[in-house]
C-alpha positions in Angstrom: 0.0 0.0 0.0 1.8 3.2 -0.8 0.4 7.0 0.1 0.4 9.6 -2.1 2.5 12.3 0.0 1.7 15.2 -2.1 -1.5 15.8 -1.8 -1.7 18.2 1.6 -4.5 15.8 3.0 -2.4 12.9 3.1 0.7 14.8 4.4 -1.6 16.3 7.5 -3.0 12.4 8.4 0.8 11.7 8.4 2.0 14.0 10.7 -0.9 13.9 13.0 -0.4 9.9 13.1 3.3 10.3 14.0 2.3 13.0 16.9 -0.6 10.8 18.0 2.2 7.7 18.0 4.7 9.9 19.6 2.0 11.0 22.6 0.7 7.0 22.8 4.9 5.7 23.2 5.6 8.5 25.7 2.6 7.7 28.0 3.8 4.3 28.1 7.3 5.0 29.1 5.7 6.4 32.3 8.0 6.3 35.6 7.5 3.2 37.5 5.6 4.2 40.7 7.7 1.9 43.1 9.6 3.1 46.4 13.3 3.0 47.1 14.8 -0.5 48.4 14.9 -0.7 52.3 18.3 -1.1 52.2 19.2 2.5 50.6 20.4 5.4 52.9 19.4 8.8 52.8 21.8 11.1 50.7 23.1 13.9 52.6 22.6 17.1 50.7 23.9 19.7 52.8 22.8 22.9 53.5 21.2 25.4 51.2 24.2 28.1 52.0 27.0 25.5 51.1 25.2 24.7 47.9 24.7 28.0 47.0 27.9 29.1 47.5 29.2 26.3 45.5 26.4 26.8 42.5 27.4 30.5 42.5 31.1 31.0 44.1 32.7 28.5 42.0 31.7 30.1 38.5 32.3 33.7 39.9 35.9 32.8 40.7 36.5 30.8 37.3 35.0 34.7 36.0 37.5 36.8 37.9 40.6 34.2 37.3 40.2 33.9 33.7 39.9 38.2 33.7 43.2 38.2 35.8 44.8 36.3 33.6 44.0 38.3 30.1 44.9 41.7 31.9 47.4 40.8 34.1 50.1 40.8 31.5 49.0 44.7 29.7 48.8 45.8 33.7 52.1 44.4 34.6 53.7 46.5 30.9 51.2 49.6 32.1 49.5 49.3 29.0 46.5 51.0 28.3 43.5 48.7 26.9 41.5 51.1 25.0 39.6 50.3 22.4 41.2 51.7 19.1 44.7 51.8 20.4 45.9 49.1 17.9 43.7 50.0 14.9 45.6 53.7 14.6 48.0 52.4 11.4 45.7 52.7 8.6 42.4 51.4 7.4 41.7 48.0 6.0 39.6 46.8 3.3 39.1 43.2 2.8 38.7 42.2 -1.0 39.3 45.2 -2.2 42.1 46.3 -4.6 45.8 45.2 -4.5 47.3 48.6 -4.5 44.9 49.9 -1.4 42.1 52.5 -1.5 43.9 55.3 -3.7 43.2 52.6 -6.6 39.6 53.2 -6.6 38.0 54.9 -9.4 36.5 57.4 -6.4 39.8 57.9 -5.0 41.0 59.2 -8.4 38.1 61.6 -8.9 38.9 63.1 -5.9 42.3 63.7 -6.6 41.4 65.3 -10.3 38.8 67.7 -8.0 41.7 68.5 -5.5 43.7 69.8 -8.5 41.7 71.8 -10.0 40.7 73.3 -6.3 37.6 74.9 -5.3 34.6 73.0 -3.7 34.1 70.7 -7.1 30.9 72.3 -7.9 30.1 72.7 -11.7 27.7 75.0 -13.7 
């Protein structure tokens, strides 16, 4: 037996057959309502503080070790970390010409303009 998929009403009773299969196999995977052997202790969880300070402590410190360790070397050289500081050389254009940006066509107008002087306008 083979179903035509194109037709929207056949692709709808698919899906909604998977979904209905999907909700009838999860409902029977159900957790087992059984108690704990006898022979089981109770696990000692500690106390809310001592978790919480674990939970939170532990990740604050990994924060404020790994920042120590990318400034520590520009504070030790009293370096500034600016932004901008190591972009100052000269722009950068990705893909664009070989010879830089004075090889654009826009670069040259400009320079024909500059010669001539005067704010470019014409009449």
């Amino acid at each position: 037996m083979t179903i035509d998929t194109k037709s929207p009403r056949s692709r709808r009773a698919v899906r909604a057959s998977a979904v209905s299969l999907g909700l009838v196999l999860g409902s029977l995977a159900a957790p087992a309502l059984a108690s704990p052997p006898e022979t089981w202790q109770e696990p000692d969880n500690g106390s809310l503080l001592n978790n919480l300070l674990f939970l939170v402590g532990v990740p604050i410190l990994v924060f404020v070790v790994l920042a120590l360790l990318v400034y520590l070397p520009s504070m030790m050289r009293r370096q500034s970390s600016g932004p901008g500081l190591a972009f100052q050389e000269r722009a950068e254009w990705f893909g664009g010409p070989r010879k830089g940006v004075e090889a654009t066509p826009a670069a040259a107008a400009k320079e024909e303009q500059s010669e001539k002087g005067g704010a470019g306008a014409r009449w």
